[in-house]
FIDREN-155987 format. One line per field, with one value per residue: residue number from 0; residue in one letter; chain; x, y, z of N, C-alpha, C in turn. Coordinates in steps of 0.001 Angstrom, whole numbers, padded with zeros to 6 digits. Atoms other than C-alpha are relative to their C-alpha. Layout:
<atoms>
resi: (NUM, ...) .
resn: (A, ...) .
chain: (A, ...) .
npx: (X, ...) .
npy: (Y, ...) .
npz: (Z, ...) .
capx: (X, ...) .
capy: (Y, ...) .
capz: (Z, ...) .
cpx: (X, ...) .
cpy: (Y, ...) .
cpz: (Z, ...) .
</atoms>
This chain:
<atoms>
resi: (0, 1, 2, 3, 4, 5, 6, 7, 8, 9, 10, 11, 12, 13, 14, 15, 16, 17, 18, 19, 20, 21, 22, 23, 24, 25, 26, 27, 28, 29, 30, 31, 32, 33, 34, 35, 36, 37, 38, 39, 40, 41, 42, 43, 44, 45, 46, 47, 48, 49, 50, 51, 52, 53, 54, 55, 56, 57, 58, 59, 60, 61, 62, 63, 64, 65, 66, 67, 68, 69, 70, 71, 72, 73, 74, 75, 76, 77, 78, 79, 80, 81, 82, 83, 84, 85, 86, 87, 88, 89, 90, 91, 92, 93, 94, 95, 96, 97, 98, 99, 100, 101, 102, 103, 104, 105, 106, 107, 108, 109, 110, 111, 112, 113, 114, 115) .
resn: (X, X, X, X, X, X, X, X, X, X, X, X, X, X, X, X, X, X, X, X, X, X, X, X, X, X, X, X, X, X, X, X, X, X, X, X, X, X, X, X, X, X, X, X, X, X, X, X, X, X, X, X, X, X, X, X, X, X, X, X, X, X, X, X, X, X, X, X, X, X, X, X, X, X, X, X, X, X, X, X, X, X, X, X, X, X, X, X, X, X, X, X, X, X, X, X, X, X, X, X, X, X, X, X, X, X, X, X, X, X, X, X, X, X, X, X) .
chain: (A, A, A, A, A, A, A, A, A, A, A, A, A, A, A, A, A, A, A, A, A, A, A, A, A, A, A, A, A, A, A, A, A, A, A, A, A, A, A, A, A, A, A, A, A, A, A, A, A, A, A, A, A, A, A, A, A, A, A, A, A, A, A, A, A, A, A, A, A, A, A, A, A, A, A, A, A, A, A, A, A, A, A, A, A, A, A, A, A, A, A, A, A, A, A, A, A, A, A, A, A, A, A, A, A, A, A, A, A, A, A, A, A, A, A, A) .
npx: (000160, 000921, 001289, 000017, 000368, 001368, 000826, -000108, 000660, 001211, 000125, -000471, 000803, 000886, -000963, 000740, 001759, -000340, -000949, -000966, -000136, 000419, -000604, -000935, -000015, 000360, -000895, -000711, 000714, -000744, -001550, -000369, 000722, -000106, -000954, -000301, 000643, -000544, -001272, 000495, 000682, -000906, -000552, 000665, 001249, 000028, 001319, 000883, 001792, 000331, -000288, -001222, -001443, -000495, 000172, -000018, -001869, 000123, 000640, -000081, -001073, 000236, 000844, -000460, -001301, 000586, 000755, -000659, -000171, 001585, 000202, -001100, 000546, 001534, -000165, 000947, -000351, 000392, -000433, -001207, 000613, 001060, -001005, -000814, 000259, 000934, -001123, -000263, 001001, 000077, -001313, 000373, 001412, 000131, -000671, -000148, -001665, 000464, -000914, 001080, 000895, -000522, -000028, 001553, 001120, -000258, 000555, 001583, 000322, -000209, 000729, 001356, 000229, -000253, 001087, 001041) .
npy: (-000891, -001061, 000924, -000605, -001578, -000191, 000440, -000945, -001795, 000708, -000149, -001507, -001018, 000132, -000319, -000934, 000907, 001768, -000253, 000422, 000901, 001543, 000023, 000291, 001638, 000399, 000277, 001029, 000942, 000019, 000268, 001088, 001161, 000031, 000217, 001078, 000724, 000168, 001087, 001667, 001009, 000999, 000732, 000983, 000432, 000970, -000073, -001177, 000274, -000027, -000758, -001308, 000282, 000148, 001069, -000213, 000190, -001632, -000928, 000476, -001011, -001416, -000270, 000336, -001364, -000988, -000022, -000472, -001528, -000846, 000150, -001270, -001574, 000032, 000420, 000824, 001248, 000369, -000864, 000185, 001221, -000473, 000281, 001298, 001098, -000409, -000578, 001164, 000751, -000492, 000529, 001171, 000465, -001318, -000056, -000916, -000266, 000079, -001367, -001063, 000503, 000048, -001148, -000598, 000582, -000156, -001099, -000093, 000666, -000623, -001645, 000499, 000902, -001108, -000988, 000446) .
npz: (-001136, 000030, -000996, -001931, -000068, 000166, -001057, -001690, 000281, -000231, -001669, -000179, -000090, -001326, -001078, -001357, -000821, -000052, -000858, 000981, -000154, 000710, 001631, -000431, -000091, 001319, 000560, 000085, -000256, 001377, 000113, -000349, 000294, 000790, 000617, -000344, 000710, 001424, -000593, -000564, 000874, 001276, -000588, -001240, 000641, 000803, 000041, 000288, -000113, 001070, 000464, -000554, 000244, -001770, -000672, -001654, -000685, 000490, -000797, -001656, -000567, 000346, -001024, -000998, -000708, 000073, -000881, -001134, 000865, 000022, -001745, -000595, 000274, -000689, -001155, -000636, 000445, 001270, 000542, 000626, 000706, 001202, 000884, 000381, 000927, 001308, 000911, 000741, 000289, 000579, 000665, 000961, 000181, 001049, 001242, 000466, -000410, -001775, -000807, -000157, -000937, -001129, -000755, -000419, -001134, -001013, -000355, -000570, -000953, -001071, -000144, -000154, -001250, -000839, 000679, -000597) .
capx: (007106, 004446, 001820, 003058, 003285, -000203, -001395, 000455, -000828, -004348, -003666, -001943, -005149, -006850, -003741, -006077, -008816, -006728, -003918, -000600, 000190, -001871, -000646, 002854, 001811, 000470, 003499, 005468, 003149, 004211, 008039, 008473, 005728, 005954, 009575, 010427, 007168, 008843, 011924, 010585, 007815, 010518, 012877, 010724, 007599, 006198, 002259, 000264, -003313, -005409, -006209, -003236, 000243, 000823, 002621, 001619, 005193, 004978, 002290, 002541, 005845, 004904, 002240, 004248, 007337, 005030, 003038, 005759, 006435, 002862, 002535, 005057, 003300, -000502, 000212, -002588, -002760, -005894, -005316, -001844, -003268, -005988, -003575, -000910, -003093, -005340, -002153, -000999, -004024, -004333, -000948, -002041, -005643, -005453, -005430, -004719, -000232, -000010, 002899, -000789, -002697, -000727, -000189, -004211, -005844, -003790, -004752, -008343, -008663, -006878, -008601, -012134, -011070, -009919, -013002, -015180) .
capy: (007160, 009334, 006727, 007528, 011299, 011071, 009043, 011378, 014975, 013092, 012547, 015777, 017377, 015776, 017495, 019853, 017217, 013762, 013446, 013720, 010832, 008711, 010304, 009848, 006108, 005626, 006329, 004578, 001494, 002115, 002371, -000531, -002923, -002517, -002965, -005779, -007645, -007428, -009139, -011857, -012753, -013179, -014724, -017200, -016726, -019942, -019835, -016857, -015552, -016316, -014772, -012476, -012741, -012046, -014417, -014875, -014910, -011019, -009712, -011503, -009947, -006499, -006633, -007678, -005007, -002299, -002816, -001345, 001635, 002838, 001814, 004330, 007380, 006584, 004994, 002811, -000652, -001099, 001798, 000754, -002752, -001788, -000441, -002322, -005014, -002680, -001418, -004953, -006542, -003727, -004558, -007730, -007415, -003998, -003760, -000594, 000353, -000635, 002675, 004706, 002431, 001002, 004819, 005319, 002414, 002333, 006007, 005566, 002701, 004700, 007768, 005640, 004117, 006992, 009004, 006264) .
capz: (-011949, -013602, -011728, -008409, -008761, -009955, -007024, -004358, -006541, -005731, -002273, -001642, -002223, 001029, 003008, 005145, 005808, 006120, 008957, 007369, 008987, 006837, 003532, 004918, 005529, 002224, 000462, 002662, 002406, -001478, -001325, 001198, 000250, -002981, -003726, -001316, -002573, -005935, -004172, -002714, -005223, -008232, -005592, -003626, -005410, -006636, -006008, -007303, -006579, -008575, -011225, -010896, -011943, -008305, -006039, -002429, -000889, -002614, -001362, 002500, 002783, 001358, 004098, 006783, 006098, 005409, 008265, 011024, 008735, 008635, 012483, 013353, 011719, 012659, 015783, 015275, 014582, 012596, 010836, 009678, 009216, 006922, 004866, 004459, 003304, 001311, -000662, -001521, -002406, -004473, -006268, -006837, -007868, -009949, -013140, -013395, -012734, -008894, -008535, -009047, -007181, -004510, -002543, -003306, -001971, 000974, 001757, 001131, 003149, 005784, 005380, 005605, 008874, 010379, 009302, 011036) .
cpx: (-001159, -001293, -000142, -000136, -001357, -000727, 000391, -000273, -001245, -000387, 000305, -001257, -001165, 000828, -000782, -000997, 000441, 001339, 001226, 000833, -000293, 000692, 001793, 000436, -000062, 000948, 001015, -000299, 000580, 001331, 000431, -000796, 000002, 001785, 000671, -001435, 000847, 001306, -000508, -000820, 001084, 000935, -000284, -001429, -000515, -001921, -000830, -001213, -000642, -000746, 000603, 001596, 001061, 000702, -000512, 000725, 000220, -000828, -000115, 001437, 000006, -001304, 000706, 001090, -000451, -000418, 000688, 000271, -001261, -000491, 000284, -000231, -001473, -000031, -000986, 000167, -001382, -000111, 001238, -000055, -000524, 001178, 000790, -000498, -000896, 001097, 000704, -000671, 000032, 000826, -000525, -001230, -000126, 000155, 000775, 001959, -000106, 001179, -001453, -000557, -000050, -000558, -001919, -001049, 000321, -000993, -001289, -000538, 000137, -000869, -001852, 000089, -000118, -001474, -000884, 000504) .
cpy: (000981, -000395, 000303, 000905, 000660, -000596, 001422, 001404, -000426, 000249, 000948, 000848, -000396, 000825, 001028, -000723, -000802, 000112, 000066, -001384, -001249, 000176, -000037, -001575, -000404, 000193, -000689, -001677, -000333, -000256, -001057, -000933, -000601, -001092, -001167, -001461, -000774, -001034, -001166, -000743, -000586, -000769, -001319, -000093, -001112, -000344, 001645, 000076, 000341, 001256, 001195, -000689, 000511, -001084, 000638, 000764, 001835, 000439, -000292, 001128, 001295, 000585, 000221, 001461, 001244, 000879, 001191, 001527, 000610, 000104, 001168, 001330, 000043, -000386, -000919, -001427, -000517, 000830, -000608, -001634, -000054, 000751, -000187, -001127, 000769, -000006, -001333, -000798, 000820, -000171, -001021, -000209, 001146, -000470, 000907, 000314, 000188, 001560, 000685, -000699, -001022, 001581, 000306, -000838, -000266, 001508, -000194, -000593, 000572, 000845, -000508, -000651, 000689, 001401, -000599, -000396) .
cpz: (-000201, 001112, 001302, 000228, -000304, 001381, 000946, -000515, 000372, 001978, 000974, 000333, 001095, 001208, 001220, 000491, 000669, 001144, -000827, 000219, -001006, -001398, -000045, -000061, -001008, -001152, 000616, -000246, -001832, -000276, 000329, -000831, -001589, -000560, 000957, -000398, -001329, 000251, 000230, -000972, -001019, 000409, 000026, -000503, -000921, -000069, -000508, 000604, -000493, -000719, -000152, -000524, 001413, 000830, 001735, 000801, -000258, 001062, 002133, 000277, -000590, 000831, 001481, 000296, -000283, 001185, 001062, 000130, 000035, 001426, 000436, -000305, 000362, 001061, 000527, -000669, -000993, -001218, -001395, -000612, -001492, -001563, -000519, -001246, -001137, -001484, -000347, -000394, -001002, -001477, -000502, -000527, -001294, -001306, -000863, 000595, 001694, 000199, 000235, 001232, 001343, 001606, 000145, 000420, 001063, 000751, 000263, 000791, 001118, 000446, 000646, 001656, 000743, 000156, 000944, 001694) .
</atoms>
């Protein structure tokens, strides 16, 4: 848990610039996506990508049930898109502990969309 409390003291400190919406999204994009990923890949997971100890079946459905949850506080759809998939790609591509880096490449993606 230190990983996550480090991502969201990180993201915390955009709270007067960034909507709270998005840093709202970005941990939920963490809680859900994360922990039903984890379900399904060791379930049902039987393909990975590559190079990754990732399966598919993970990260598709940690996109998918994320998605609705992040919808519902940005109210936008590529917004809540963007990260969704940023924040599970992330998971599976990182090398670095996805609890940190789940919550912070969702956000930034967000924060970059929303910005432009």
């Amino acid at each position: 848990m230190f990983w996550y409390f480090l991502a969201v003291s990180i993201i915390s400190i955009s709270y007067t610039y960034i909507p709270k919406s998005i840093i709202v999204s970005s941990m939920l994009i963490f809680a859900i996506g994360d922990t039903f990923s984890n379900i399904m890949g060791r379930k049902y997971g039987k393909k990975k990508w590559p190079h990754s100890n990732k399966t598919c079946i993970g990260t598709i459905t940690g996109i998918i049930l994320s998605f609705p949850f992040a919808y519902v506080f940005t109210n936008n759809l590529i917004i809540a898109a963007i990260g969704a998939i940023s924040g599970m790609f992330a998971e599976a591509y990182s090398p670095v502990n996805d609890n940190f880096m789940i919550p912070l490449a969702s956000f930034v993606s967000m924060s970059i969309i929303w910005i432009i």
